[in-house]
N, CA, C and O atoms as a GROMACS GRO file, in nm:
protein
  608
    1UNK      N    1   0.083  -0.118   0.000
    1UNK     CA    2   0.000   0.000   0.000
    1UNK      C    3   0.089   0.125   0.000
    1UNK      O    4   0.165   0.155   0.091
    2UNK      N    5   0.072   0.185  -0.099
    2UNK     CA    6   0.111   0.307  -0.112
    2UNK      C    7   0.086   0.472   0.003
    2UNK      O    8  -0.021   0.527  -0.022
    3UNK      N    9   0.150   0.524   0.085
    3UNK     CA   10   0.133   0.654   0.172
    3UNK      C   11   0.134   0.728   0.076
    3UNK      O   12   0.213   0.729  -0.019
    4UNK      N   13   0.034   0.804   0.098
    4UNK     CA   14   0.014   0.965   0.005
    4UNK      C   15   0.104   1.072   0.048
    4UNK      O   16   0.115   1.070   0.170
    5UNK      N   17   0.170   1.161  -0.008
    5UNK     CA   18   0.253   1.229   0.081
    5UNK      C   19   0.203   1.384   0.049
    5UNK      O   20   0.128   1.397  -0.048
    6UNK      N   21   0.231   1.475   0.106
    6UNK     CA   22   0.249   1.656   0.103
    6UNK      C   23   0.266   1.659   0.004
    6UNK      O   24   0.354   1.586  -0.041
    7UNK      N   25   0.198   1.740  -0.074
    7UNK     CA   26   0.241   1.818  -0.196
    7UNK      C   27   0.163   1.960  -0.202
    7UNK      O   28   0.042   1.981  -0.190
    8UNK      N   29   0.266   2.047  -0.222
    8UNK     CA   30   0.237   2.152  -0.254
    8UNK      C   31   0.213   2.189  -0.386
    8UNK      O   32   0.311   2.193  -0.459
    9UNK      N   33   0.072   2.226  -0.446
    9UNK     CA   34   0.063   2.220  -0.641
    9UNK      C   35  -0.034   2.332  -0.637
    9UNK      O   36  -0.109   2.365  -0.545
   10UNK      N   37  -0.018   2.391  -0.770
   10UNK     CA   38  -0.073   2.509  -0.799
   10UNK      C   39  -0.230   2.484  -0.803
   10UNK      O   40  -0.292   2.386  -0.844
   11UNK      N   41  -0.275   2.599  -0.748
   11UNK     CA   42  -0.455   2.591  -0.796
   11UNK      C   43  -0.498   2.566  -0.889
   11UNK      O   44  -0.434   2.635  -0.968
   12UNK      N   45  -0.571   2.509  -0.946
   12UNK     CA   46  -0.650   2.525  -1.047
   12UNK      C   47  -0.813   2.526  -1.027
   12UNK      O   48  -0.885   2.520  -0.927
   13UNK      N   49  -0.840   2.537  -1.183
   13UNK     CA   50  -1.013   2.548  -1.157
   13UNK      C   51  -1.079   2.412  -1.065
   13UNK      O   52  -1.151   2.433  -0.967
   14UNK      N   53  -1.056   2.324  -1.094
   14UNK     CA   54  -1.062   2.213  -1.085
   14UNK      C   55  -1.087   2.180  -0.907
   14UNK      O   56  -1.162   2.093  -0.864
   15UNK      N   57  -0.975   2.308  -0.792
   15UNK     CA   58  -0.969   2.277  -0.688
   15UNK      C   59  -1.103   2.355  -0.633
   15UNK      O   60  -1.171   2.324  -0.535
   16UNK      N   61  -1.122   2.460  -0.721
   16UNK     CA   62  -1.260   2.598  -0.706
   16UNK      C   63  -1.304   2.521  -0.565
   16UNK      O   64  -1.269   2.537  -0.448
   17UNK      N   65  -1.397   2.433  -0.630
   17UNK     CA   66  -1.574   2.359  -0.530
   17UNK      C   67  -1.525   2.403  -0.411
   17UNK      O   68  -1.539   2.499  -0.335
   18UNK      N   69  -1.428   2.241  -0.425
   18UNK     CA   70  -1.346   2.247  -0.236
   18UNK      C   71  -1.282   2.353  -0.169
   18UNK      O   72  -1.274   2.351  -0.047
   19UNK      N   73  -1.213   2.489  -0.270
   19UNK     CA   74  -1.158   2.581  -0.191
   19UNK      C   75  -1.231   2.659  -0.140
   19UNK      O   76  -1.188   2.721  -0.042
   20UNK      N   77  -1.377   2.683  -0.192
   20UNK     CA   78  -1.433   2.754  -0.175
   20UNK      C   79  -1.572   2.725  -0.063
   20UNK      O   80  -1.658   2.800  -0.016
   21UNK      N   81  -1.546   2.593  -0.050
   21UNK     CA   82  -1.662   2.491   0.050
   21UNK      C   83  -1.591   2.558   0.225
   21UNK      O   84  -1.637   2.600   0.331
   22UNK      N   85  -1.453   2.533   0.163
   22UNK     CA   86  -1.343   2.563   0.268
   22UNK      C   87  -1.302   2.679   0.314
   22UNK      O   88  -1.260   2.693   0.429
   23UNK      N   89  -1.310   2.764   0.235
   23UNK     CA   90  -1.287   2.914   0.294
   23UNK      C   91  -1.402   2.926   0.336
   23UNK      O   92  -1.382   2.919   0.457
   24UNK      N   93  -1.560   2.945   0.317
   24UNK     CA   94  -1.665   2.970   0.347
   24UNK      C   95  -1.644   2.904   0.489
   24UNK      O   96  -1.686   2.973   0.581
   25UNK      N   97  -1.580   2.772   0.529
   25UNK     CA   98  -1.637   2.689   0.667
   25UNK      C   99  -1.523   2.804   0.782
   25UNK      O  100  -1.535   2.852   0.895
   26UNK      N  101  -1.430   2.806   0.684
   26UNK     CA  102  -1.262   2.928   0.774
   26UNK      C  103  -1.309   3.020   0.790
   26UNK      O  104  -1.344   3.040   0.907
   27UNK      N  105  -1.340   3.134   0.685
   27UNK     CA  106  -1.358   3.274   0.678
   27UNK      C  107  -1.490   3.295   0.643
   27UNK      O  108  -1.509   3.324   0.525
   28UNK      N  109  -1.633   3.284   0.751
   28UNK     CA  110  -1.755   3.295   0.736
   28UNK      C  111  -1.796   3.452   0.725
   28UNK      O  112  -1.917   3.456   0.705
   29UNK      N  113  -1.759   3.538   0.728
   29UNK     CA  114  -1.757   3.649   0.721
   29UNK      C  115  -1.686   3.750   0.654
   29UNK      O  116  -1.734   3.863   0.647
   30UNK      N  117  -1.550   3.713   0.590
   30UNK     CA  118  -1.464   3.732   0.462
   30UNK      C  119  -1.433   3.628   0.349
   30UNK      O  120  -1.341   3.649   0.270
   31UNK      N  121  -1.506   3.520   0.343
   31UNK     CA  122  -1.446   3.447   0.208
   31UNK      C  123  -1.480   3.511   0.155
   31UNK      O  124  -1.563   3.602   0.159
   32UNK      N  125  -1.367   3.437   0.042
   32UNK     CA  126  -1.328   3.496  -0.114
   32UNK      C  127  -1.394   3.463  -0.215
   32UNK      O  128  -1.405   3.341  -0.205
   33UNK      N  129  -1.446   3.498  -0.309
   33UNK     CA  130  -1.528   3.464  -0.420
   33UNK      C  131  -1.467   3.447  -0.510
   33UNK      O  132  -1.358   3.502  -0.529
   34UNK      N  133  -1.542   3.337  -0.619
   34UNK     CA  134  -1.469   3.231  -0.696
   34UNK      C  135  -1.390   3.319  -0.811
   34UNK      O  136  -1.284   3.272  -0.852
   35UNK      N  137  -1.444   3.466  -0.874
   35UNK     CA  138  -1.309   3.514  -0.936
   35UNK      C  139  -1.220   3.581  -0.862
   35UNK      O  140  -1.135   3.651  -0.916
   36UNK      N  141  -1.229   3.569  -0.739
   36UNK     CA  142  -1.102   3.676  -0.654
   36UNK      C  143  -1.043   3.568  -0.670
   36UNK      O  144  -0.955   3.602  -0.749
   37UNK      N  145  -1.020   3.411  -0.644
   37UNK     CA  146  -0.932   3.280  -0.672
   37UNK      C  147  -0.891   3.302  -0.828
   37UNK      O  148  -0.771   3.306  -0.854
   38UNK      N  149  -0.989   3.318  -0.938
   38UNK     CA  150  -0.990   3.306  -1.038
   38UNK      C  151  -0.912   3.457  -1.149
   38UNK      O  152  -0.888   3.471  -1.269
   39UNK      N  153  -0.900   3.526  -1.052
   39UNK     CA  154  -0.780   3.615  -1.102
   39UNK      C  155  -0.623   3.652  -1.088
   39UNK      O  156  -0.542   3.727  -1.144
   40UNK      N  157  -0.624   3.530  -0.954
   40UNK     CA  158  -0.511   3.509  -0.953
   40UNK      C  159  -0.397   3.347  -0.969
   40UNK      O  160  -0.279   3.315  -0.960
   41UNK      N  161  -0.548   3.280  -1.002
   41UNK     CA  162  -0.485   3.150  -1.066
   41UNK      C  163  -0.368   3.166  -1.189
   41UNK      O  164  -0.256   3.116  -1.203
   42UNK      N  165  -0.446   3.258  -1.271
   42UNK     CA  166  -0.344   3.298  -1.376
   42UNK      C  167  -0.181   3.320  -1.337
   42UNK      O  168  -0.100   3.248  -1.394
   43UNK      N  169  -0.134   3.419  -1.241
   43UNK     CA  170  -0.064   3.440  -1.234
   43UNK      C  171   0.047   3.353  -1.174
   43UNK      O  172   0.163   3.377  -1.209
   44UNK      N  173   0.019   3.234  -1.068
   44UNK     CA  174   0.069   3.135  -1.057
   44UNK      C  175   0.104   3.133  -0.901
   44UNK      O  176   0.184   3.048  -0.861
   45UNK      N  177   0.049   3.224  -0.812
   45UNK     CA  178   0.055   3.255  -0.701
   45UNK      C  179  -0.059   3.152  -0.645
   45UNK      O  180  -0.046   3.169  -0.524
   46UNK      N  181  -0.133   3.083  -0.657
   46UNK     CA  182  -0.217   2.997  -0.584
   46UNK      C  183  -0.154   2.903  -0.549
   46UNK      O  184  -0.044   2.875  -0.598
   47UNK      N  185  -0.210   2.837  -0.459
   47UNK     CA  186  -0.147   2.698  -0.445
   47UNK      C  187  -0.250   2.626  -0.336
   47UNK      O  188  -0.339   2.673  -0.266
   48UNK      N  189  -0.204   2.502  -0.352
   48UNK     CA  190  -0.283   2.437  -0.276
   48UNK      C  191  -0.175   2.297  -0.194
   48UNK      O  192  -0.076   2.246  -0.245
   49UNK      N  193  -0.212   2.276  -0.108
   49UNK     CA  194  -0.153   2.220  -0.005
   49UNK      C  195  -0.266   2.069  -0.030
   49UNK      O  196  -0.385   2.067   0.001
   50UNK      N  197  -0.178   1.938  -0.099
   50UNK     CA  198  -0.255   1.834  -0.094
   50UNK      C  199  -0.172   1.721  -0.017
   50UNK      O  200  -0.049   1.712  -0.021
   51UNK      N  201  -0.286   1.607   0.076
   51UNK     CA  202  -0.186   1.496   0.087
   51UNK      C  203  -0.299   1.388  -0.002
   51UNK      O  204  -0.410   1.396   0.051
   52UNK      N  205  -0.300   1.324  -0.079
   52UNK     CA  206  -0.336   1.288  -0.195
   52UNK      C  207  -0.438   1.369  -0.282
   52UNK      O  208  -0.396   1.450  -0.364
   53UNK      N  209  -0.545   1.352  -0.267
   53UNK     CA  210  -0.644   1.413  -0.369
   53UNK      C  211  -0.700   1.462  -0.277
   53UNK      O  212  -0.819   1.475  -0.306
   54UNK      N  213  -0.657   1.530  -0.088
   54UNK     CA  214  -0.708   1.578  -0.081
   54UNK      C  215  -0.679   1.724  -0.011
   54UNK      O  216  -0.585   1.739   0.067
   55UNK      N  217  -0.754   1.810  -0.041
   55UNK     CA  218  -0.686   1.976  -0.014
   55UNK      C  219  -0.676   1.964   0.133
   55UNK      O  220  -0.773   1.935   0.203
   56UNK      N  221  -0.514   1.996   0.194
   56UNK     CA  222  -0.493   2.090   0.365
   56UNK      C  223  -0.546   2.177   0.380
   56UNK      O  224  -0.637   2.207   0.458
   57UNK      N  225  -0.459   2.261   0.252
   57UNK     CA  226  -0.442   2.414   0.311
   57UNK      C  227  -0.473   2.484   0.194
   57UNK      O  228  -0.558   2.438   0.118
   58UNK      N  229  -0.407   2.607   0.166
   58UNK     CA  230  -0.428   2.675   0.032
   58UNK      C  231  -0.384   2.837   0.062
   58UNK      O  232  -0.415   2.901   0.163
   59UNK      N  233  -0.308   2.882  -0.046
   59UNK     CA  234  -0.270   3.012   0.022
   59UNK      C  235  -0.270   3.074  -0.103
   59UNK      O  236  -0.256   3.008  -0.207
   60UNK      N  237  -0.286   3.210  -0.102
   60UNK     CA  238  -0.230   3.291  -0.271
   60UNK      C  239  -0.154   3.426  -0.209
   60UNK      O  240  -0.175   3.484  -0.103
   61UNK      N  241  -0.079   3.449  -0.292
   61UNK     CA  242   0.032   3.584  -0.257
   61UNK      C  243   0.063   3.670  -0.382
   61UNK      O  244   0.072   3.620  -0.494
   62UNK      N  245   0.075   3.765  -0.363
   62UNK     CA  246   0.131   3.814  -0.473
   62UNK      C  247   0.286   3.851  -0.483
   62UNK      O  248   0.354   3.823  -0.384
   63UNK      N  249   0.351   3.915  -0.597
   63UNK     CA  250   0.461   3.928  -0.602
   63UNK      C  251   0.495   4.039  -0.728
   63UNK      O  252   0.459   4.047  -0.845
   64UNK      N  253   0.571   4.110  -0.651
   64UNK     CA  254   0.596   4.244  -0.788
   64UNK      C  255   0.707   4.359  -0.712
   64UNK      O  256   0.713   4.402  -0.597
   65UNK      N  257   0.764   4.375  -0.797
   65UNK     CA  258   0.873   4.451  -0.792
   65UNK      C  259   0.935   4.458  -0.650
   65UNK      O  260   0.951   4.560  -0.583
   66UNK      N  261   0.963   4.335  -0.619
   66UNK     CA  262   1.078   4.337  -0.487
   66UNK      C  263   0.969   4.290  -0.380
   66UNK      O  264   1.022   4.236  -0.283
   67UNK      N  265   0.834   4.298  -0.375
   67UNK     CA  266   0.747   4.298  -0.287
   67UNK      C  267   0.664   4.202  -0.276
   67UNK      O  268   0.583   4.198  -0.369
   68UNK      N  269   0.651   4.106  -0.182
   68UNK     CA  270   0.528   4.011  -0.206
   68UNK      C  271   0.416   4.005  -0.059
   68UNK      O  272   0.457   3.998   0.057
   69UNK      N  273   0.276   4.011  -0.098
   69UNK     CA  274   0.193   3.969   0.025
   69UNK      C  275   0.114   3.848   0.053
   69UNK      O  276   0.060   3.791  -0.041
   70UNK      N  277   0.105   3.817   0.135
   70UNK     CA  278   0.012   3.698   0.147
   70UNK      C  279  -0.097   3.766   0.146
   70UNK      O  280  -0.112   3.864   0.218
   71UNK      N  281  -0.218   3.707   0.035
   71UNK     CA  282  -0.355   3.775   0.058
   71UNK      C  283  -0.472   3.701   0.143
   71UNK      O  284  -0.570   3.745   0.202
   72UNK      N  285  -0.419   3.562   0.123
   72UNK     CA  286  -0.491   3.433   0.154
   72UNK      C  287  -0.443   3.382   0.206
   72UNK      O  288  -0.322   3.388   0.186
   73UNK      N  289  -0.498   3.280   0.328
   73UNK     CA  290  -0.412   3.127   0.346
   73UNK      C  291  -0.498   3.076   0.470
   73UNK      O  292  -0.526   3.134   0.575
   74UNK      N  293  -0.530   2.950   0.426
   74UNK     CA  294  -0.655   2.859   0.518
   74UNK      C  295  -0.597   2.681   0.538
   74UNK      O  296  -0.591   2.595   0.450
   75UNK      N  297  -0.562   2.671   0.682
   75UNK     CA  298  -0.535   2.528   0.686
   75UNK      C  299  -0.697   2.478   0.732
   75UNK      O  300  -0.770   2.538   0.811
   76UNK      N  301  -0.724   2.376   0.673
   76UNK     CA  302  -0.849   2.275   0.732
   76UNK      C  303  -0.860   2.264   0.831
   76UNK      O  304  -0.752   2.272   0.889
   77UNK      N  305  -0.974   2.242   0.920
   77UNK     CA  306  -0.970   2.281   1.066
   77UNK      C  307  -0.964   2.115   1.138
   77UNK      O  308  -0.962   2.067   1.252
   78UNK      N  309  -0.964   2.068   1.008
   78UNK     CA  310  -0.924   1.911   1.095
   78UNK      C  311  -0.807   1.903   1.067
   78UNK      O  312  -0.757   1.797   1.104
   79UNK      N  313  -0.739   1.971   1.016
   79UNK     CA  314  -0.574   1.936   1.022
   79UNK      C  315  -0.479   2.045   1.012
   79UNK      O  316  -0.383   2.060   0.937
   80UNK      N  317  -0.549   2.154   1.152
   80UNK     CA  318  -0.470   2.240   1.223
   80UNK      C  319  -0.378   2.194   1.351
   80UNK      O  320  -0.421   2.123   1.442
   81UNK      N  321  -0.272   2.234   1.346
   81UNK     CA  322  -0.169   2.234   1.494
   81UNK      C  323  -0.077   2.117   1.449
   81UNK      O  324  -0.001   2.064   1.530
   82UNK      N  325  -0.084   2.068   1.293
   82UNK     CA  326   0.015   1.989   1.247
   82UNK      C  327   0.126   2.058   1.174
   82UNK      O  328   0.194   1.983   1.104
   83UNK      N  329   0.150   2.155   1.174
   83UNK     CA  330   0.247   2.232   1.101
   83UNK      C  331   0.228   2.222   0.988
   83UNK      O  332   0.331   2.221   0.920
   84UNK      N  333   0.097   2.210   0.914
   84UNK     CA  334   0.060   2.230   0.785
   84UNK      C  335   0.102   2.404   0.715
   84UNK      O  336   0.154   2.435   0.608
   85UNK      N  337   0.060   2.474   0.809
   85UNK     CA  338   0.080   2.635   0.791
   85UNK      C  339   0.195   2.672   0.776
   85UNK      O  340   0.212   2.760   0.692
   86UNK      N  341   0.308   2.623   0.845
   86UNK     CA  342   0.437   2.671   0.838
   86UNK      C  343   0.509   2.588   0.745
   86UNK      O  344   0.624   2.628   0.726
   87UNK      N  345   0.473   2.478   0.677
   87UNK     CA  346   0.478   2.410   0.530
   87UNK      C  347   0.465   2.531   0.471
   87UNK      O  348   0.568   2.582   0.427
   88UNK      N  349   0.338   2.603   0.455
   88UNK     CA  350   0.267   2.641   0.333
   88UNK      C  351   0.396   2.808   0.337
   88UNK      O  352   0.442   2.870   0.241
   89UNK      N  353   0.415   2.828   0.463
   89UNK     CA  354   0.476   2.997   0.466
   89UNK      C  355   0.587   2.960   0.436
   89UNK      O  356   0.647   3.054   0.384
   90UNK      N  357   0.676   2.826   0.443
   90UNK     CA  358   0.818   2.787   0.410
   90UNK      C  359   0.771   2.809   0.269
   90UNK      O  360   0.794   2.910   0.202
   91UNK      N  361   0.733   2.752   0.248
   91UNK     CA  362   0.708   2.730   0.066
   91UNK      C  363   0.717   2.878   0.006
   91UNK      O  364   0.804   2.931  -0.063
   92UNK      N  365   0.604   2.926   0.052
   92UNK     CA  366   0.581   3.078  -0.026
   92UNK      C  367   0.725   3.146   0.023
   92UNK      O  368   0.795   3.181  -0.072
   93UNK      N  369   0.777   3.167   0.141
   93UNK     CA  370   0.886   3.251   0.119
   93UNK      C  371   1.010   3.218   0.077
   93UNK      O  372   1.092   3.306   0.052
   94UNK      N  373   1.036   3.094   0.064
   94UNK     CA  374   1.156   3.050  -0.032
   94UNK      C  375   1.128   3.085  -0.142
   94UNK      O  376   1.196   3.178  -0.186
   95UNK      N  377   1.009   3.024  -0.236
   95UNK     CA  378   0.925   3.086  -0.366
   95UNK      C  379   0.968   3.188  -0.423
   95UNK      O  380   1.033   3.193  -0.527
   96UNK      N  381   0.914   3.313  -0.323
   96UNK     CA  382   0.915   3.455  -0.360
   96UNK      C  383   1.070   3.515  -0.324
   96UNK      O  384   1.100   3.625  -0.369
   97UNK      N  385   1.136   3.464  -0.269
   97UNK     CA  386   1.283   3.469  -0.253
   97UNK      C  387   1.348   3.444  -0.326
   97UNK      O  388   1.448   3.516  -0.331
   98UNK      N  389   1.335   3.318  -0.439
   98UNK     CA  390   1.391   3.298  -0.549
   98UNK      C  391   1.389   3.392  -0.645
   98UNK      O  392   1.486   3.439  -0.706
   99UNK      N  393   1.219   3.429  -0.661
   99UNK     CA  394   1.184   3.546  -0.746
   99UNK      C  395   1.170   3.696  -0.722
   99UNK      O  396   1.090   3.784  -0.756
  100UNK      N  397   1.290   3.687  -0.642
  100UNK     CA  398   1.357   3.866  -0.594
  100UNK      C  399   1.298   3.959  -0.481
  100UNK      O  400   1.314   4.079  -0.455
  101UNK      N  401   1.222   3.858  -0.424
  101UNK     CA  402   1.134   3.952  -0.292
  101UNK      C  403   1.213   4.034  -0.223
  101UNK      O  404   1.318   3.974  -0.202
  102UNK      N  405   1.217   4.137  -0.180
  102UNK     CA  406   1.285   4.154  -0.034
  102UNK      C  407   1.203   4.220   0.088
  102UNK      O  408   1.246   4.267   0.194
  103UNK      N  409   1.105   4.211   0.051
  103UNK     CA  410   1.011   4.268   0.177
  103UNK      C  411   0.867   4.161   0.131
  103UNK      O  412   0.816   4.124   0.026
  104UNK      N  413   0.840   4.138   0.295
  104UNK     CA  414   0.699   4.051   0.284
  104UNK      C  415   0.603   4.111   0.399
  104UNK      O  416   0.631   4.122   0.519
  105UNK      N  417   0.462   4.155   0.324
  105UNK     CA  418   0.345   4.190   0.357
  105UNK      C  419   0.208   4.096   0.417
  105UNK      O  420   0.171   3.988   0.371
  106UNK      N  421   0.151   4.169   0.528
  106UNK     CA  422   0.045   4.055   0.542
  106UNK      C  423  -0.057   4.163   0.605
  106UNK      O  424  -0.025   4.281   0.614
  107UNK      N  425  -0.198   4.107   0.653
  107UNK     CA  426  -0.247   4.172   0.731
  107UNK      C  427  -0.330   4.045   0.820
  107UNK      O  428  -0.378   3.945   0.767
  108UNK      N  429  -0.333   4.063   0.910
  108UNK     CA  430  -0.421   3.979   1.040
  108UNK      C  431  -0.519   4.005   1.134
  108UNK      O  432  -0.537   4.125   1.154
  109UNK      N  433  -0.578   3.939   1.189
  109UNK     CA  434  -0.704   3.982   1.276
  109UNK      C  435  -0.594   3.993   1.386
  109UNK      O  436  -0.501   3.922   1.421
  110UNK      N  437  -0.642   4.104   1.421
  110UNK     CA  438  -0.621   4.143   1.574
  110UNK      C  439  -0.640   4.023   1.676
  110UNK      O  440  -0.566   3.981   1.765
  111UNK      N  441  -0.765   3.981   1.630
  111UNK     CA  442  -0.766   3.843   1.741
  111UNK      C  443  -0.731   3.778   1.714
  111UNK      O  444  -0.735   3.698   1.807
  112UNK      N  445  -0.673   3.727   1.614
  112UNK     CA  446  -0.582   3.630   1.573
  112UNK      C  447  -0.470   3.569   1.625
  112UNK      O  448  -0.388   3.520   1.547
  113UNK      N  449  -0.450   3.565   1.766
  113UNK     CA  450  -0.286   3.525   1.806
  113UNK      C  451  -0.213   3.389   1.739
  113UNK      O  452  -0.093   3.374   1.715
  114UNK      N  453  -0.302   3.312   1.721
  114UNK     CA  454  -0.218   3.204   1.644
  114UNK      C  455  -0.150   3.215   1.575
  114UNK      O  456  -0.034   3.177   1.578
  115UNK      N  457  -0.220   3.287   1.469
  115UNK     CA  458  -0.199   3.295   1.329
  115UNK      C  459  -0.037   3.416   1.346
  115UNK      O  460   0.068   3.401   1.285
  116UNK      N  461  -0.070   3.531   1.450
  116UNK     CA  462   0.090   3.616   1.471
  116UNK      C  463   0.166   3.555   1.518
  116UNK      O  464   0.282   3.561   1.477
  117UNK      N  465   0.134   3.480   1.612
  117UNK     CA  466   0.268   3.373   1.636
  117UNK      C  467   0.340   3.294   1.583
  117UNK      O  468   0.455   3.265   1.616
  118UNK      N  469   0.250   3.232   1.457
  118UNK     CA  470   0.320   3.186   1.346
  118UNK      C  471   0.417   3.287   1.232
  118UNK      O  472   0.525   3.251   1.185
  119UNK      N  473   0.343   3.433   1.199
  119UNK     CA  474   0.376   3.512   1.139
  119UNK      C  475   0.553   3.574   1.218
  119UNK      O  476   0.649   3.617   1.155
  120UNK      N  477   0.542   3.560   1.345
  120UNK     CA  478   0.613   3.654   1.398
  120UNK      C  479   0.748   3.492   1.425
  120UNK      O  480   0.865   3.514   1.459
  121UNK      N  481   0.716   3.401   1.409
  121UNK     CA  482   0.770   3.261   1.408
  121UNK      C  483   0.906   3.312   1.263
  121UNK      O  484   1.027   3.321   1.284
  122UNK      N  485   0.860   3.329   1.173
  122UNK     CA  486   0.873   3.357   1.021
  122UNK      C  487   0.953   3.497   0.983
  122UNK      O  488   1.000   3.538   0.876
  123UNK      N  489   0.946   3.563   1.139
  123UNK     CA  490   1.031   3.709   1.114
  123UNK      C  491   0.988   3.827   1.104
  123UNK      O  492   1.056   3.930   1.104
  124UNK      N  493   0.825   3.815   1.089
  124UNK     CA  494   0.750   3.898   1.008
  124UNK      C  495   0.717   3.951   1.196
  124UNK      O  496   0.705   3.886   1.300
  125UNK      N  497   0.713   4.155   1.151
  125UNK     CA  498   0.663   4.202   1.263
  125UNK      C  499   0.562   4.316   1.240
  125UNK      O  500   0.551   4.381   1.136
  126UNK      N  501   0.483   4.331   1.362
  126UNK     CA  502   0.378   4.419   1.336
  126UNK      C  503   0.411   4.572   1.302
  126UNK      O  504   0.460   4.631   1.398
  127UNK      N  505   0.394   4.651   1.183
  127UNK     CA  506   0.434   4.759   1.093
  127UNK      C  507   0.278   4.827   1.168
  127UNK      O  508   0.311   4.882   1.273
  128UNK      N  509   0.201   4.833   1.157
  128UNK     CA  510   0.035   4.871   1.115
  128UNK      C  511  -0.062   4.854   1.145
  128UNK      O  512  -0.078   4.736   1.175
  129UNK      N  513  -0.156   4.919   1.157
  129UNK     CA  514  -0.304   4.897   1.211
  129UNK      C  515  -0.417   4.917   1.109
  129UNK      O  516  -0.428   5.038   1.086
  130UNK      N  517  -0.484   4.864   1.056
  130UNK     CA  518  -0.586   4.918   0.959
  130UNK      C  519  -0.786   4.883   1.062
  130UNK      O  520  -0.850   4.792   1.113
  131UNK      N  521  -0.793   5.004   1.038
  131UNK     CA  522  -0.917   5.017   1.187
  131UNK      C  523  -1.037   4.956   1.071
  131UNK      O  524  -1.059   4.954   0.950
  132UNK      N  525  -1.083   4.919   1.178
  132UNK     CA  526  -1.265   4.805   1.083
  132UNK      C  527  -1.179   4.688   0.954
  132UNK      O  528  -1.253   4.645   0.866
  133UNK      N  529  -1.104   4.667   0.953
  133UNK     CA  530  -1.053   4.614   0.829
  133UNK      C  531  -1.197   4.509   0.782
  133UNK      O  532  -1.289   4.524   0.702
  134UNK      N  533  -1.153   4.381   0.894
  134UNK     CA  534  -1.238   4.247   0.920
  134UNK      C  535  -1.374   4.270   0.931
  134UNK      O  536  -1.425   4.367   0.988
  135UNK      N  537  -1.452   4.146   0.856
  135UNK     CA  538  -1.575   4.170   0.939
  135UNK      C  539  -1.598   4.067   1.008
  135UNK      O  540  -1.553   3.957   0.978
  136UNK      N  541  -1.704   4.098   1.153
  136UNK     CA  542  -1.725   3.952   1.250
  136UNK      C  543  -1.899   3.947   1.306
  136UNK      O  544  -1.973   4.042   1.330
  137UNK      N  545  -1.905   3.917   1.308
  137UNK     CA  546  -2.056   3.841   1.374
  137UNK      C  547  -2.116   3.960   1.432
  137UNK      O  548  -2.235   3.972   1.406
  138UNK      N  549  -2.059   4.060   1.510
  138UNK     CA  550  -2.088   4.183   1.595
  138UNK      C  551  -2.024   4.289   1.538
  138UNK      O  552  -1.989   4.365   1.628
  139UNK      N  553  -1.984   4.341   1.402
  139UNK     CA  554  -1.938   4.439   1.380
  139UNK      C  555  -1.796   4.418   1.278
  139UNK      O  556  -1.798   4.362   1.168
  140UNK      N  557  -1.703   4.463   1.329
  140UNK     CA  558  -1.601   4.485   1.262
  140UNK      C  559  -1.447   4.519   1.326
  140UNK      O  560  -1.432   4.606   1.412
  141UNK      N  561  -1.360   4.456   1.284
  141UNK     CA  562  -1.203   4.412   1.365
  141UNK      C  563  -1.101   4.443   1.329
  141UNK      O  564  -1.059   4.373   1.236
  142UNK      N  565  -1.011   4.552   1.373
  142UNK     CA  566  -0.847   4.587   1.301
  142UNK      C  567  -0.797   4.483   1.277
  142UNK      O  568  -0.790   4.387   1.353
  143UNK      N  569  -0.751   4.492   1.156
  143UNK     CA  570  -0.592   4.410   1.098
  143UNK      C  571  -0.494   4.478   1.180
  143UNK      O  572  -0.486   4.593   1.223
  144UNK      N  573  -0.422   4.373   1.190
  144UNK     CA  574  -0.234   4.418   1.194
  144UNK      C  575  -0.194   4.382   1.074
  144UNK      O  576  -0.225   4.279   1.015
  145UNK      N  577  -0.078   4.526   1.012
  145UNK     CA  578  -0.015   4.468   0.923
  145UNK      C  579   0.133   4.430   0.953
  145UNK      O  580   0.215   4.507   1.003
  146UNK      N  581   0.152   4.320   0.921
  146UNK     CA  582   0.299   4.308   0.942
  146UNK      C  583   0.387   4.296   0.851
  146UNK      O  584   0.347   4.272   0.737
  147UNK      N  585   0.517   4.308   0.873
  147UNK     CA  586   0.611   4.311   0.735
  147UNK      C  587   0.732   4.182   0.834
  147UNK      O  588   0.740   4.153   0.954
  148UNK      N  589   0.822   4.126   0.689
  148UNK     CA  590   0.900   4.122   0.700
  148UNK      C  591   1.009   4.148   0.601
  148UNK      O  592   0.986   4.115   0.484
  149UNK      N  593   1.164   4.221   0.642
  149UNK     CA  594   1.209   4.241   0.559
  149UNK      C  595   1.334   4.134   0.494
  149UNK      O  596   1.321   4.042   0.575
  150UNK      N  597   1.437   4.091   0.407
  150UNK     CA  598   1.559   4.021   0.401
  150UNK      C  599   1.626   4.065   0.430
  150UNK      O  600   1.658   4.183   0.412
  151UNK      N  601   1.691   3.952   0.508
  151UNK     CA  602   1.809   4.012   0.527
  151UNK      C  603   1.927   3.997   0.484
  151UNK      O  604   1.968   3.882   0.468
  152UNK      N  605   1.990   4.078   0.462
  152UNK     CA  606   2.087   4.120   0.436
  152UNK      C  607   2.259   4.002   0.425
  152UNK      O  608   2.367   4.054   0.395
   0.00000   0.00000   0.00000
């Protein structure tokens, strides 16, 4: 019997249904709609986090002139606290490192500590505040933005 292993592979249309079954169950109050995925499939910044045929995680970033952000990124909530996430942020910042980054962008829920502890795990520190960014069940929640820069 064959073990399925990690693979990290680009989005395609094909992953849409499930990414989008999946952000809706993650981000009930900010998922992404199927051409916000679908405008940046093109560019080659999607990805998806599989261990056989079936989706972890999934993240998209962009990248341009020295600069890249994470816009996205959702591990499955049945297969959080396995270091699926810090797979997916190894990946993207080696990635965008190859392809000339030197500063990396994000923004986060304020309530989010997990998710900064992972960010701040990675180098990345809080730059920013953007007021109401999020929306939540009762209103509305600052981002932090954080950066990180290369070094040198």
């Amino acid at each position: 019997m064959k073990v399925p292993e990690l693979q990290m592979l680009p989005m395609t249309e094909l992953d849409l249904p499930e990414i989008l079954k999946l952000d809706a169950e993650i981000f009930p109050f900010d998922a992404w709609s199927v051409s916000s995925y679908r405008a940046f499939i093109p560019e080659g910044n999607c990805w998806v986090l599989k261990l056989g045929p079936e989706i972890q995680g999934y993240a998209v970033f962009t990248n341009a002139v020295g600069d890249s952000e994470l816009l996205h990124i959702g591990i499955h909530p049945q297969h959080r606290q396995k270091g699926l996430a810090s797979l997916m942020m190894s990946f993207m910042l080696e990635k965008t490192l190859r392809e000339g980054t030197n500063r990396w962008f994000l923004e986060v829920r304020e309530s989010n500590t997990a998710a900064q502890n992972l960010y701040r795990k990675f180098g990345y520190t809080r730059v920013g505040r953007r007021k109401a960014y999020y929306k939540t069940e009762s209103g509305r929640e600052d981002a932090l933005v954080m950066r990180k820069v290369r070094a040198e």
